[in-house]
Every structure is written in C-alpha cells, then in structure tokens.
C-alpha positions in Angstrom: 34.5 193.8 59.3 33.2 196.4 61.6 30.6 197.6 62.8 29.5 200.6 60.2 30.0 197.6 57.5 28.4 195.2 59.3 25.1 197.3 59.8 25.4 198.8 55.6 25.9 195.2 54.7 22.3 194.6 56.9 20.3 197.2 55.5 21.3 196.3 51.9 20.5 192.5 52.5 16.8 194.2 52.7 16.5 197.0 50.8 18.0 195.2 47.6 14.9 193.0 48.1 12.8 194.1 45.2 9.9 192.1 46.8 10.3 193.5 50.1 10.5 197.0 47.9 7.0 196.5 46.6 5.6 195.5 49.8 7.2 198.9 51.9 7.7 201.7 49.2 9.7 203.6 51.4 12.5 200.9 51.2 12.6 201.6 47.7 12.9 205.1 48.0 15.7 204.5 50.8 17.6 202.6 47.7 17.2 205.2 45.7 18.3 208.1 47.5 21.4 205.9 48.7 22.0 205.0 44.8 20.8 208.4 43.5 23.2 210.2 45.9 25.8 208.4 46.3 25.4 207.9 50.2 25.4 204.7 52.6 22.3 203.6 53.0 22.8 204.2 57.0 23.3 207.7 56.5 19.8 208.2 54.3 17.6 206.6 56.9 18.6 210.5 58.4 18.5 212.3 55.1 15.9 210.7 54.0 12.2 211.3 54.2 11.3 207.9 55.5 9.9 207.6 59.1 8.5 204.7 58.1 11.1 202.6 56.7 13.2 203.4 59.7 10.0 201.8 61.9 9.9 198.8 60.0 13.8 198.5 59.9 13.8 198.9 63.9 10.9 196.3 64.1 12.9 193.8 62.3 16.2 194.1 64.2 14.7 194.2 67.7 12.4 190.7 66.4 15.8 189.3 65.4 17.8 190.7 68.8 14.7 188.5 70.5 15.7 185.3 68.5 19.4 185.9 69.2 18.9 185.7 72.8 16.6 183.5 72.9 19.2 181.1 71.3 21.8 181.7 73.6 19.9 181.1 76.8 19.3 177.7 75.1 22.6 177.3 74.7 23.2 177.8 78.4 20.2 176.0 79.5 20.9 172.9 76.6 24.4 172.2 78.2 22.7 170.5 81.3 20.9 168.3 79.0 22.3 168.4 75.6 19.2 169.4 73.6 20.0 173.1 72.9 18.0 172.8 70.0 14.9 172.0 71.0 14.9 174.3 74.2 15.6 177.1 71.6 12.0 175.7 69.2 10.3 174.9 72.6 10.7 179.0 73.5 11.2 180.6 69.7 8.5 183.2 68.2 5.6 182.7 66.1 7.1 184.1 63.4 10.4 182.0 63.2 10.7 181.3 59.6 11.0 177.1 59.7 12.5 175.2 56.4 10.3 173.0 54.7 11.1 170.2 54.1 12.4 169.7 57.8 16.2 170.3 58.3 17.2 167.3 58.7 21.6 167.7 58.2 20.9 168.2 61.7 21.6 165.3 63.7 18.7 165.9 65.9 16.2 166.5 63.1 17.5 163.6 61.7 17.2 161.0 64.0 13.7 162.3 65.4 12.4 162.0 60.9 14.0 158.6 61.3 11.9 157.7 64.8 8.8 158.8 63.2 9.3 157.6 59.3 10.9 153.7 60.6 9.8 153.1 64.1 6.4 154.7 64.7 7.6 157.4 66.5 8.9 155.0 69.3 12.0 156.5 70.8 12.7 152.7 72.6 12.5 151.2 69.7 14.9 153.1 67.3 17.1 152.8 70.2 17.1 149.0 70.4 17.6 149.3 66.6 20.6 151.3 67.1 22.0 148.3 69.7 21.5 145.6 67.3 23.4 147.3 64.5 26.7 146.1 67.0 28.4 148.6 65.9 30.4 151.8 68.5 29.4 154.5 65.8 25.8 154.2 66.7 26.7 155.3 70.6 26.7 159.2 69.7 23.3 158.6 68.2 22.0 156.9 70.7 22.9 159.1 73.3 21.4 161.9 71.0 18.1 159.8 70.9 18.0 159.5 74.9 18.6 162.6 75.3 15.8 163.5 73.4 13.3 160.9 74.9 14.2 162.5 78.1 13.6 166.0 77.0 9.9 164.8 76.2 9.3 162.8 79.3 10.1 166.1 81.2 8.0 168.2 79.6 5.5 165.9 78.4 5.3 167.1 74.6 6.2 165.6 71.7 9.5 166.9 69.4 7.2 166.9 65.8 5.0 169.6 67.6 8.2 171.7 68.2 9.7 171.5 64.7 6.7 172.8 63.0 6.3 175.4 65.2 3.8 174.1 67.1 5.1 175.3 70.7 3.3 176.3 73.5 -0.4 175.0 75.1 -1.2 173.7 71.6 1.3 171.3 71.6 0.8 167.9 71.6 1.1 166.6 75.1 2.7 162.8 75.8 2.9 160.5 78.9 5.6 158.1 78.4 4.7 154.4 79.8 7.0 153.2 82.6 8.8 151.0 80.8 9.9 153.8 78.6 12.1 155.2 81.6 14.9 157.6 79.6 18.2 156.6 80.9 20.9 159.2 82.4 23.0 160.5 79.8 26.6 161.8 79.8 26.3 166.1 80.2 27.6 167.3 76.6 30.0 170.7 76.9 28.4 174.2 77.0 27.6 175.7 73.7 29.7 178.8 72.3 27.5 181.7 73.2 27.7 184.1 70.4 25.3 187.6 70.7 26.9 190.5 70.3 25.5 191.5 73.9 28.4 188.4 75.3 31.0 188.6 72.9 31.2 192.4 72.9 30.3 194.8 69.7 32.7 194.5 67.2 35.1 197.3 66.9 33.7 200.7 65.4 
C-alpha cells in the first residue's frame, strides 16, 4: 500500500467516526463533501472549507508521531535491559489511551498482575515460586521478572504506577531492602525499530 492509500485509509479511520463527527462538525462536513463529490477525502481537506478540521487532523498526527518515537527510543534504550516496555510507559503522554482491564497477553503485564494478585507484590518471592516449580520453562519468566525487579531498583518506582499511567513525580517511589539485590540478567537482542522516520516512507 502506499503512501496516498496509506494516509486516505488514516483520515477515513476518523472521519467515519460518527462520534468523533458530532464532537468536530467540520469532520462531518469533510465526509460529506468527499462522499457528496466523489473525491478522496485528502484532496477535500484543500477543497473544502474546513480550517478547522485540518487543525485538529494535524494535532492528532503530530500527538501520534510523539508516541511513535517515543516507542522506538525505548526500543533502543530497552535492548540494554530488556524492559522496552516499561521504558516506553515510564516516558509515554498523558493522553496515552491505556486498556482496562490491564493487558495482560503481555508477558510483562502478566507476570507483574501475577506478583501483585499471588505474592504481595514481592518480586523475590514470585521468583522463588518460579524455582520451586523445578521445571526449565519457568527460566524465560524468571529472567522477565529480574529484569523487572531491576528496572524498579534503578529508578526507584514501582511498575503498577506505570501501567496506569501514573508516570512521572507522582509515581509511587520504592527502596528495595538489601536482600532484594536484582541479579545480572542475560542482555535480550535489540528491538525492530519501525517509524517511518527509520525505515524510510513508503513508496509514493
């Protein structure tokens, strides 16, 4: 698909949005000029008599452009440590729209819902858990889990704070006790990146 497509297929994912519609008018009457008309919807944001629309469209790309990079330099950063995830939450906007219930067919969400729902929120103890079970299909999640304990012991906050958005000076801040000492973990490989501004625009 390229890039005309790609950026059509964009504004229609919004302005077929009758809620979004009723909340900007001037996204309506974009759709209806492009229906009434017959034209791609990227050609009557010029046509068009809709300054506004165009300012709301160009806020929302530009919040979303923020987000995309955001993501990848947690991808860059995350390969050090493995926790790309939560250095992407531990830097993301206000306005990041978070699932609820947490997604948890994330590994990471996953085990951390397990830490706090069966062990008290003890990263030491779901580990030891994790031992006991005897078995060499627990060693990814453990190594997931200590790589998390680490990531709070070096930045002193706790990974519930950064799921629900709660990032920032407001977090809640933690001191691990000594004998909580994260273990070295084996460096995971580099994330794909995957902006547009490092894989080059499609062609157009």
């Amino acid at each position: 698909m390229i890039t005309p497509h790609l950026v059509e297929q964009m504004l229609a994912g919004l302005v077929q949005c009758d809620e979004a519609c009723e909340a900007y008018p001037e996204l309506g009457h974009l759709r209806g000029y492009a229906a009434t008309h017959g034209v791609p919807l990227q050609w009557a944001l010029a046509s068009a008599d809709v300054p506004n629309a165009r300012g709301l469209l160009a806020h929302a790309a530009l919040a979303l452009l923020d987000w995309l990079v955001c993501l990848d330099e947690a991808d860059e950063v995350g390969a050090t440590d493995g926790c790309p995830l939560w250095h992407a939450l531990d830097h993301a906007p206000e306005w990041l729209l978070r699932p609820t219930p947490a997604d948890d067919a994330h590994d990471d969400i996953g085990l951390l819902l397990e830490r706090d729902a069966d062990h008290s929120g003890d990263w030491q103890a779901m580990i030891e858990s994790l031992h006991q079970g005897g078995s060499t299909l627990w060693q990814e999640a453990i190594q997931r889990c200590r790589a998390m304990q680490r990531f709070e012991a070096e930045r002193g906050i706790d990974l519930r704070d950064l799921l629900h958005g709660m990032n920032g000076p407001g977090a809640t801040r933690v001191t691990p006790a000594p004998e909580q000492a994260v273990q070295p973990i084996p460096t995971e490989p580099a994330a794909a990146q995957h902006t547009l501004a490092k894989q080059g625009a499609p062609p157009g």
